[in-house]
C-alpha positions as CSV (number, residue, x, y, z in Angstrom):
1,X,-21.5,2.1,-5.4
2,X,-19.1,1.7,-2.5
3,X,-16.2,-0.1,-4.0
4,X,-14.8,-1.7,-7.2
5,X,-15.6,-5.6,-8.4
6,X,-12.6,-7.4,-8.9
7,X,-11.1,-10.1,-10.2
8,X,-7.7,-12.5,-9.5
9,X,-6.9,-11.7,-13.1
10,X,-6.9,-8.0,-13.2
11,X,-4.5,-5.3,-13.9
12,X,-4.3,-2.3,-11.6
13,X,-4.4,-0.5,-15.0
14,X,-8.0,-1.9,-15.3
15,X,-9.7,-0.9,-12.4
16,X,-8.4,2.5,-12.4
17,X,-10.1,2.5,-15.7
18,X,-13.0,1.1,-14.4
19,X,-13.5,3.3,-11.2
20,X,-13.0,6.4,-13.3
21,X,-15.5,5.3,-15.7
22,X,-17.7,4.3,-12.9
23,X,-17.4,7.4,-10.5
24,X,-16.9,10.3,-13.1
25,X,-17.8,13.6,-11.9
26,X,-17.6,12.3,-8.4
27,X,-14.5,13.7,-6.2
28,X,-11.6,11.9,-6.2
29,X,-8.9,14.3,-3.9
30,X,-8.7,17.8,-2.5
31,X,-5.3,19.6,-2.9
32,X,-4.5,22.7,-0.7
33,X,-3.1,25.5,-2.4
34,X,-3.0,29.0,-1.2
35,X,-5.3,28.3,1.4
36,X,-8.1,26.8,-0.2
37,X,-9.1,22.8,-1.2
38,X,-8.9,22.1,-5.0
39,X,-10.9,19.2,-6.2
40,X,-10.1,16.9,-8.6
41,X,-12.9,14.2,-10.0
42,X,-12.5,11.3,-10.6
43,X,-13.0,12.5,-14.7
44,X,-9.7,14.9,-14.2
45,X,-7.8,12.2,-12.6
46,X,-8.3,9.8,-15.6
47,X,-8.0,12.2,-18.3
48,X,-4.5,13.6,-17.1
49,X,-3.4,10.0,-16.1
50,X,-3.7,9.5,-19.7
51,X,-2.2,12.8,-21.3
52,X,1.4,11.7,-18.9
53,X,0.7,8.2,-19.9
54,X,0.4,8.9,-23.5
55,X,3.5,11.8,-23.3
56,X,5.9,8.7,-21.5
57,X,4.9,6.6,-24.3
58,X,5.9,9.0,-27.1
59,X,9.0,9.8,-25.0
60,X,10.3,6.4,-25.2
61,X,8.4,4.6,-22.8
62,X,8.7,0.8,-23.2
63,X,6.7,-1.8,-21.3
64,X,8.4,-3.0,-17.8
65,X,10.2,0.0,-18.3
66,X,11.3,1.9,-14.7
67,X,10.5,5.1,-14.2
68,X,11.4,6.9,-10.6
69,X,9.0,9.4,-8.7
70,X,11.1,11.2,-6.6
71,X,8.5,14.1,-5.1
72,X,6.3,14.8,-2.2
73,X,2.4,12.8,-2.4
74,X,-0.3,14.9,-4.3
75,X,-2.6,14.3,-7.1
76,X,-0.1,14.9,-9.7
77,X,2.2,11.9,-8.3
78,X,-0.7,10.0,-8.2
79,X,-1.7,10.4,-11.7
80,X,2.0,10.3,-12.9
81,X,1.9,6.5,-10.9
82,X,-1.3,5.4,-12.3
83,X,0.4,6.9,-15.8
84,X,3.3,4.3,-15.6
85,X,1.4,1.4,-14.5
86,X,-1.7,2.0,-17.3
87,X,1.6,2.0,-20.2
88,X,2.8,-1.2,-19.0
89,X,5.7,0.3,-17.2
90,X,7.2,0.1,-13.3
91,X,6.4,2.9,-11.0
92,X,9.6,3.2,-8.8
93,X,8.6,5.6,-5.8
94,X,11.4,7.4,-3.9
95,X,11.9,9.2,-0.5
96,X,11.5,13.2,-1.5
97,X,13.9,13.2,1.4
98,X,16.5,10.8,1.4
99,X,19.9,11.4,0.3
100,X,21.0,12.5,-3.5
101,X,23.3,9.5,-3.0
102,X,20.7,7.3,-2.5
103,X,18.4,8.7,-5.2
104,X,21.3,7.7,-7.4
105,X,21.5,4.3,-6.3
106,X,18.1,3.5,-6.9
107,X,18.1,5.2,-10.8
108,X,21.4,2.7,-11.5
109,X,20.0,-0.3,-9.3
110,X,16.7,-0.3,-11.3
111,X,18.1,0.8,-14.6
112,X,15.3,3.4,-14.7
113,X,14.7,5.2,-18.3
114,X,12.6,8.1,-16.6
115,X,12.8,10.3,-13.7
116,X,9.9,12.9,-12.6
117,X,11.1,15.5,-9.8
118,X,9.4,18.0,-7.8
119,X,10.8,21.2,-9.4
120,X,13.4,22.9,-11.6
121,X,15.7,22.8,-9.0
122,X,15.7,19.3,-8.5
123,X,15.9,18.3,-12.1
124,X,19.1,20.4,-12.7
125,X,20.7,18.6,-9.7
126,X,20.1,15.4,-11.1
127,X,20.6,16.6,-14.6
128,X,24.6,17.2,-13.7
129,X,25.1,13.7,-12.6
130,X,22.8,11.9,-15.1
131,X,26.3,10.3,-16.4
132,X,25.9,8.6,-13.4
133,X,23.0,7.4,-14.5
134,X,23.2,5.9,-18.0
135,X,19.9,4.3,-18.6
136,X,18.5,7.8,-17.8
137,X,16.7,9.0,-20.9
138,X,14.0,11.8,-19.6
139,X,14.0,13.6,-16.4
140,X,10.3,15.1,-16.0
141,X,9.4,18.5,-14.0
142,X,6.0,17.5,-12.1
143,X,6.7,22.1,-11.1
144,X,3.4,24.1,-12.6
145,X,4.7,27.1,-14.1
146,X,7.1,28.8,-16.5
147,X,10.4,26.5,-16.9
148,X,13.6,28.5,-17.1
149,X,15.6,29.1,-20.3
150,X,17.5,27.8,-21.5
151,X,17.1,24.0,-20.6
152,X,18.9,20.8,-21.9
153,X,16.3,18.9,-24.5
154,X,16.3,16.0,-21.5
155,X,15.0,18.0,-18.8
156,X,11.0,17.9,-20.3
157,X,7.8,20.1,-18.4
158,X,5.1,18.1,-17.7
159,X,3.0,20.2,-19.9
160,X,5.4,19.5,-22.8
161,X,5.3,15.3,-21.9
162,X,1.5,15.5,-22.4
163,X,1.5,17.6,-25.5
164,X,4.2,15.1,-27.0
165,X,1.6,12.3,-26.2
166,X,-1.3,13.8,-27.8
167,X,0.9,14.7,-31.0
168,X,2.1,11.1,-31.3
169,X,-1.2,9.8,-30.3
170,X,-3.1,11.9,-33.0
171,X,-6.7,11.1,-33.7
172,X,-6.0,7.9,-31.8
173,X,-5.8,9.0,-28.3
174,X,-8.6,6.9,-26.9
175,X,-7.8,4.0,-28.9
176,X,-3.9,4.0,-28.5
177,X,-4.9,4.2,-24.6
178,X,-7.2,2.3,-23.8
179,X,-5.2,-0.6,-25.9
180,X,-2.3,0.1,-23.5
181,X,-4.3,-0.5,-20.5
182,X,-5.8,-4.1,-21.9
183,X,-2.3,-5.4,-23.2
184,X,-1.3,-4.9,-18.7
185,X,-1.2,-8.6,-17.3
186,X,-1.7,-9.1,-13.8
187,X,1.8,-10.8,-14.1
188,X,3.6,-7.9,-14.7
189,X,5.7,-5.9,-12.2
190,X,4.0,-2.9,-11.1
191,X,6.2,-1.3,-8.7
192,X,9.9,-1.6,-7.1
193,X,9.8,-1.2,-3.6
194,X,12.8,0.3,-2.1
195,X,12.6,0.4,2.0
196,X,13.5,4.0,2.9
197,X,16.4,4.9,5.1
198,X,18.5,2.0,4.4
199,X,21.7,3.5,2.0
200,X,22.2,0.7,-0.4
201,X,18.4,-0.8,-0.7
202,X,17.0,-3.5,-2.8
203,X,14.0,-3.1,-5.1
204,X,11.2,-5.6,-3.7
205,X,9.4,-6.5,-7.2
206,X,5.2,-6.1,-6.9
207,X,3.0,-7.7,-9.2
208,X,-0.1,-6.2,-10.4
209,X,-1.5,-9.4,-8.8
210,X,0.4,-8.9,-5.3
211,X,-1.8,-5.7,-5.7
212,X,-4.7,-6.7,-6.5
213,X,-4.8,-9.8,-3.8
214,X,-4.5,-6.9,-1.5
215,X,-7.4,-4.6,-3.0
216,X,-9.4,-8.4,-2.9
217,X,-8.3,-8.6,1.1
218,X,-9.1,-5.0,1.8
219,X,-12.8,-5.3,0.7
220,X,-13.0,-8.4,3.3
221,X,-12.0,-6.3,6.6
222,X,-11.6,-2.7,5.8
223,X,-14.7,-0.9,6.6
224,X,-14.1,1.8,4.3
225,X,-16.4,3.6,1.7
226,X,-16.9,6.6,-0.5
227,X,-17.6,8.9,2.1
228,X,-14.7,8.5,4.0
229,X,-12.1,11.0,4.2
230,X,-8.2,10.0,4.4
231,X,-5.3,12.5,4.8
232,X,-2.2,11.4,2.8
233,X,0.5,13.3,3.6
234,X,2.9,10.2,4.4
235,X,6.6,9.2,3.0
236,X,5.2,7.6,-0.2
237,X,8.2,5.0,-0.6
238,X,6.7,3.5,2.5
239,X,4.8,0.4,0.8
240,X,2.0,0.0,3.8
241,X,1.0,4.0,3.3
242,X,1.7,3.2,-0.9
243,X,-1.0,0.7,-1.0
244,X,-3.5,2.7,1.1
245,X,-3.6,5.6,-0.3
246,X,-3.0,5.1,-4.0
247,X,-4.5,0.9,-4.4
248,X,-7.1,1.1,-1.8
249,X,-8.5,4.1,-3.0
250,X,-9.4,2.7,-6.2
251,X,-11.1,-0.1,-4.8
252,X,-12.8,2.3,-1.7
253,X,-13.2,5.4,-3.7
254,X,-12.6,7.5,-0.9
255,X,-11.7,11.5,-1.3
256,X,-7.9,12.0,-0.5
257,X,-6.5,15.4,1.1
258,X,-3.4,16.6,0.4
259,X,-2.1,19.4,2.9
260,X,-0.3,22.2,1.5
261,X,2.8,21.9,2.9
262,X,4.7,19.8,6.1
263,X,4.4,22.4,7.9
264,X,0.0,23.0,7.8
265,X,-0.7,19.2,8.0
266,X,-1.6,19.5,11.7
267,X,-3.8,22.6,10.9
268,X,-5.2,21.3,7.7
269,X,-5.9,17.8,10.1
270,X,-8.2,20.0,11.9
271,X,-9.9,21.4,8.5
272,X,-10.6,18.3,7.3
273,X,-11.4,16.2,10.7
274,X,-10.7,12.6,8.6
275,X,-13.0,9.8,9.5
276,X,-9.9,7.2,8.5
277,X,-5.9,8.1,9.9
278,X,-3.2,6.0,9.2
279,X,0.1,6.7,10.5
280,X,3.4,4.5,11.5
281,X,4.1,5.1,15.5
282,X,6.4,8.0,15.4
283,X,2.9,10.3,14.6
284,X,1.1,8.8,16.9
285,X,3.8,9.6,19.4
286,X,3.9,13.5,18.4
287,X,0.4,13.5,18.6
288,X,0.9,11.9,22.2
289,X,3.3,14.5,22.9
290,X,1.4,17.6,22.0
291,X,-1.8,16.6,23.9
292,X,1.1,16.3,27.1
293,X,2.8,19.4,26.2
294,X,-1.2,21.6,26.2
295,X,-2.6,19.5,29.4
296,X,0.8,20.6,31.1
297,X,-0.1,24.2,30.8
298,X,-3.8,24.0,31.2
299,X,-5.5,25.0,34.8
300,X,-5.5,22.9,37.3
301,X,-9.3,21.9,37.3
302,X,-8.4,20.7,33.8
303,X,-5.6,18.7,34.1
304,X,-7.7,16.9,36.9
305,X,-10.5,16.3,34.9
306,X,-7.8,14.8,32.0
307,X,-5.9,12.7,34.5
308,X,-9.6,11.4,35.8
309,X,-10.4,10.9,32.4
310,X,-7.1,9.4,31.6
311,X,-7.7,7.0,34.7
312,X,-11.3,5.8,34.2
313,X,-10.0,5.5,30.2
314,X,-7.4,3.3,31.0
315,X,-9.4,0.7,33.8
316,X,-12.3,0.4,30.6
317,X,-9.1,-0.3,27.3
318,X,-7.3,-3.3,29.9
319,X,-10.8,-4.7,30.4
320,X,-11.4,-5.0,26.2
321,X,-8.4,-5.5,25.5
322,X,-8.0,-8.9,27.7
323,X,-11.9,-10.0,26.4
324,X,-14.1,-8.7,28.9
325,X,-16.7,-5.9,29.1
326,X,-16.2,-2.9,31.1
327,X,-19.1,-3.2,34.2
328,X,-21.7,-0.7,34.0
329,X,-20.5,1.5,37.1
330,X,-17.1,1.9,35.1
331,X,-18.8,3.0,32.0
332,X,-21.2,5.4,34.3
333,X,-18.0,7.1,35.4
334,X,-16.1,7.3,32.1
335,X,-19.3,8.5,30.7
336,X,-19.2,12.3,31.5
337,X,-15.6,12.7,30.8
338,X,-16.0,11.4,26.9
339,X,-17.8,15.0,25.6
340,X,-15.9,17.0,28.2
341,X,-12.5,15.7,27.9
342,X,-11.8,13.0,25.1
343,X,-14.4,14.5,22.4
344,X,-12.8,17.8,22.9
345,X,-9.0,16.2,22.5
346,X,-9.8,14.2,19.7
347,X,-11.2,17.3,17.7
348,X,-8.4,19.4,18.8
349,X,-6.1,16.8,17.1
350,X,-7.9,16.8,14.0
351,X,-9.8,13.5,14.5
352,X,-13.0,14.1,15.6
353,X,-14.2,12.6,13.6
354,X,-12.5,10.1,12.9
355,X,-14.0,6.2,13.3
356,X,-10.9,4.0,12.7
357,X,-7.4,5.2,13.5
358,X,-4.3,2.6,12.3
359,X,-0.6,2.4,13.4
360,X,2.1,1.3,11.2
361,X,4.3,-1.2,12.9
362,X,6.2,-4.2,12.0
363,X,7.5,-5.3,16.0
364,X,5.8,-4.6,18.5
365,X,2.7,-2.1,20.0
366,X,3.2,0.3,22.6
367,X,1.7,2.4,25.0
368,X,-0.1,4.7,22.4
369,X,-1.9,1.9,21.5
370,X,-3.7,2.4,24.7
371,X,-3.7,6.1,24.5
372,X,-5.9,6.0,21.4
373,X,-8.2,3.8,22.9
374,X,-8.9,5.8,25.6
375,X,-9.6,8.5,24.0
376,X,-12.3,6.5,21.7
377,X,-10.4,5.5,18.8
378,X,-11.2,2.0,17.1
379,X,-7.7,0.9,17.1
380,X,-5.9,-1.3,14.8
381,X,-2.4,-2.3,14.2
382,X,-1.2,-2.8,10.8
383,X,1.7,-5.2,10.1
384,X,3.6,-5.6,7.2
385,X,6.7,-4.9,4.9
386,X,7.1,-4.2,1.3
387,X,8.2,-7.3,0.6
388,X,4.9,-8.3,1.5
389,X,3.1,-5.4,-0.1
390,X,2.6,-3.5,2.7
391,X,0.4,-5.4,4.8
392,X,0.5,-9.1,6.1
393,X,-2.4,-8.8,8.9
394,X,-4.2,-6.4,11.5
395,X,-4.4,-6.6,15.1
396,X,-7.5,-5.1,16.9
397,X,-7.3,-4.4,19.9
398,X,-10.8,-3.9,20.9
399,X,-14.1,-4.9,21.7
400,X,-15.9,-3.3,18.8
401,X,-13.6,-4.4,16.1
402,X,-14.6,-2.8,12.9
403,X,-12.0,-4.7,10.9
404,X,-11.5,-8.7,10.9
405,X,-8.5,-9.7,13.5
406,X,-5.4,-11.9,12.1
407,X,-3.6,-12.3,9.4
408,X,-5.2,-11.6,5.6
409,X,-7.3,-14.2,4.0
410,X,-5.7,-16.8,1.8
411,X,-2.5,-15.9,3.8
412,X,-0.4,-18.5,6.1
413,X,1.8,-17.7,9.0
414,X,4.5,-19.8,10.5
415,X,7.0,-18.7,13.6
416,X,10.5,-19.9,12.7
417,X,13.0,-20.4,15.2
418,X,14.1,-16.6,16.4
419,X,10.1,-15.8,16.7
420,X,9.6,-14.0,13.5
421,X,7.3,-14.7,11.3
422,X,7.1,-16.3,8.1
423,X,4.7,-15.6,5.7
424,X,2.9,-17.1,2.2
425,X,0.5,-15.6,-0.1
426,X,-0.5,-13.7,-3.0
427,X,0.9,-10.5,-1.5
428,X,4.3,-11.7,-1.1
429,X,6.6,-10.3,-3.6
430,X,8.5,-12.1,-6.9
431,X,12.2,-11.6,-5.1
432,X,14.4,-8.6,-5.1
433,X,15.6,-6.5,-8.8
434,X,16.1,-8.2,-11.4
435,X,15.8,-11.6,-10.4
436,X,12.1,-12.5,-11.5
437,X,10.3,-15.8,-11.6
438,X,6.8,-15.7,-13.2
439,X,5.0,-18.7,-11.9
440,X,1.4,-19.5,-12.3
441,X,-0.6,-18.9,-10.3
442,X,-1.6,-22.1,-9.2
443,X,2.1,-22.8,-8.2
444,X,3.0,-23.1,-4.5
445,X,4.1,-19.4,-3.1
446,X,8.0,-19.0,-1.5
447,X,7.9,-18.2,2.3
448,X,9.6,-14.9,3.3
449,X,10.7,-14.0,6.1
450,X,9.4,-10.9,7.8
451,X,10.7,-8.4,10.8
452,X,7.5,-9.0,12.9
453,X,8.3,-10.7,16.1
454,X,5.9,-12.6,18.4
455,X,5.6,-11.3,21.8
456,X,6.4,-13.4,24.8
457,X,2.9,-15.3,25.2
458,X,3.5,-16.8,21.2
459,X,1.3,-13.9,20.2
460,X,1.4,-11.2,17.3
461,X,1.6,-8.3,19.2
């Protein structure tokens, strides 16, 4: 089995239950630590999701309850997510990076009862300004290891939050679970969005149905399976990268990498050689620029056959790109150059094997667009905002076309005056914190105004 059956009335809670239940022993991620990959099945991931969920729960835990994840992606901030979302709760992720002050303003904004942090360090920094943050009942160490003594009874290891929800629990662990996950409602918030960067952000409110519509649209164009293998080392406030990794694995079941550190993502890249690789333009533009930076130093026979390469590329990607197919002579030319120069560039960046590569944008593409295509990437575009849970169509910019072209099913665009779009659908969020209408379902979705601009030809770029 490739991916998860779904239906317009599920939980997110549910099909994580289901897909663990369904793919069991089966890997679910790979961690680096010290040097070598740690699996975790898909049997680990469940059973841990449910000792956090369980220890939040006996903590205090109520349902629509906030709870902030302020840490860097790996499997434990994925099962800490799930954790929230299976207890009824709202999973608010947060930039590991951005400024204590803007940490703070999300915790008071959202009113958020919990708070799980990277390390010791960082739960003592927030610890000193929790007056700041009144709701605050729990802050939770995600941090392995010993914790330091002595500690304030607020500050909780993660090891203690699970034992506290097995205690509680008693001989009803299963039971008291798996009851939590079937009281979720697809109406329920599931996450506050918070756009990164910005110093004084609002929470975009996501439905487990906004979710779900988009777990529904990415079986109908995402060529993905379980054999795939996807890198996630991304800002995980970032609502496009959120939904891929975390929502779209569940329905995919593909195995998830986590590098060990920023610093070894480019040399873990080439470890893992990822058949699917997502990233928003700056990547793609350091990629750009390291391939640059070596061809400038190579010997000159090199660079020639690169810039041949380069040129031949290029003449083949216009042709695609504006409908037609690239004549034979063109292709007889290109031909030599693709094991010789572009096989060899693409492994050297870590995507040799890669079959689909995606930009994050939410303007306009550029010139690395191009650049990936002629080098053999199946290109894509991705455009979206959280406010539209990540993802409000794809642009393909090739012949092959792996993934459908347009805007997601079920979804309507309109251009408004400036030449942004507008969009409705399932995936558009309920409004900004706390201001929440639940409508039915059959009731006629808000437009909202997105960032993405049409180009100067009335297209989506």
């Amino acid at each position: 089995m490739t991916v998860t059956p779904l239906l317009p009335n599920d939980s997110v809670a549910k099909i994580f239950w289901h897909r663990v239940q369904d793919m069991g022993s089966q890997i679910a991620m790979r961690q680096k630590v010290r040097g070598l990959w740690k699996p975790v099945s898909w049997t680990r991931y469940g059973a841990r999701t449910r000792g956090l969920g369980l220890g939040l729960a006996a903590q205090g835990l109520g349902r629509q309850d906030r709870v902030v994840i302020v840490a860097k992606p790996s499997p434990i901030w994925m099962m800490a997510e799930m954790a929230v979302l299976a207890m009824g709760g709202i999973a608010v992720p947060v930039d590991p990076d951005c400024e204590a002050e803007q940490a703070l303003h999300i915790l008071r904004d959202c009113g958020a009862s919990f708070c799980l942090v990277e390390n010791w360090v960082a739960a003592e920094d927030l610890f000193r300004r929790h007056d700041e943050v009144p709701a605050l009942k729990k802050i939770i160490v995600m941090e392995a290891g010993q914790s330091p003594e002595p500690h304030d009874p607020m500050i909780l290891s993660l090891r203690d939050l699970i034992v506290s929800g097995h205690q509680a629990a008693g001989l009803s662990v299963q039971k008291t679970w798996e009851a939590s996950i079937e009281a979720t409602e697809a109406r329920d918030v599931a996450l506050l969005a918070y756009a990164p960067g910005e110093a004084s952000p609002t929470g975009a409110m996501i439905t487990h149905d906004n979710l779900v519509f988009q777990m529904m649209a990415g079986q109908a164009f995402m060529p993905l399976g379980a054999r795939d293998r996807v890198m996630s080392f991304l800002n995980p406030a970032e609502m496009t990268r959120h939904l891929f990794d975390v929502f779209y694995h569940l329905v995919f079941g593909f195995t998830l990498y986590f590098p060990e550190s920023v610093s070894s993502v480019r040399r873990d890249m080439k470890e893992v050689q990822p058949t699917v690789f997502l990233a928003p333009l700056e990547n793609w533009q350091d990629l750009h620029g390291e391939v640059s930076a070596l061809v400038r130093t190579a010997p000159a026979l090199q660079r020639l056959a690169v810039r041949a390469a380069t040129a031949l590329g290029r003449k083949r990607v216009q042709r695609e790109v504006n409908g037609h197919s690239a004549p034979l002579w063109l292709l007889g030319a290109e031909a030599p150059f693709r094991p010789l120069v572009h096989k060899r560039i693409r492994r050297w960046l870590g995507l040799g094997a890669c079959r689909l590569a995606l930009g994050q944008a939410d303007t306009d593409v550029s010139d690395h667009a191009e650049w990936a295509q002629i080098l053999g990437l199946e290109w894509v575009w991705a455009l979206g905002q959280a406010e539209t849970t990540g993802l409000t169509l794809v642009r393909s910019l090739t012949r092959r076309r792996l993934m459908c072209d347009g805007p997601l099913p079920q979804t309507q665009l309109r251009t408004a005056p400036d030449g942004t779009l507008s969009v409705s659908g399932r995936h558009v969020c309920q409004g900004a914190w706390p201001v929440f209408d639940k409508k039915p379902f059959h009731a006629e979705e808000a437009w909202f105004a997105t960032r993405i601009k049409l180009d100067e030809r009335g297209d989506v770029p």
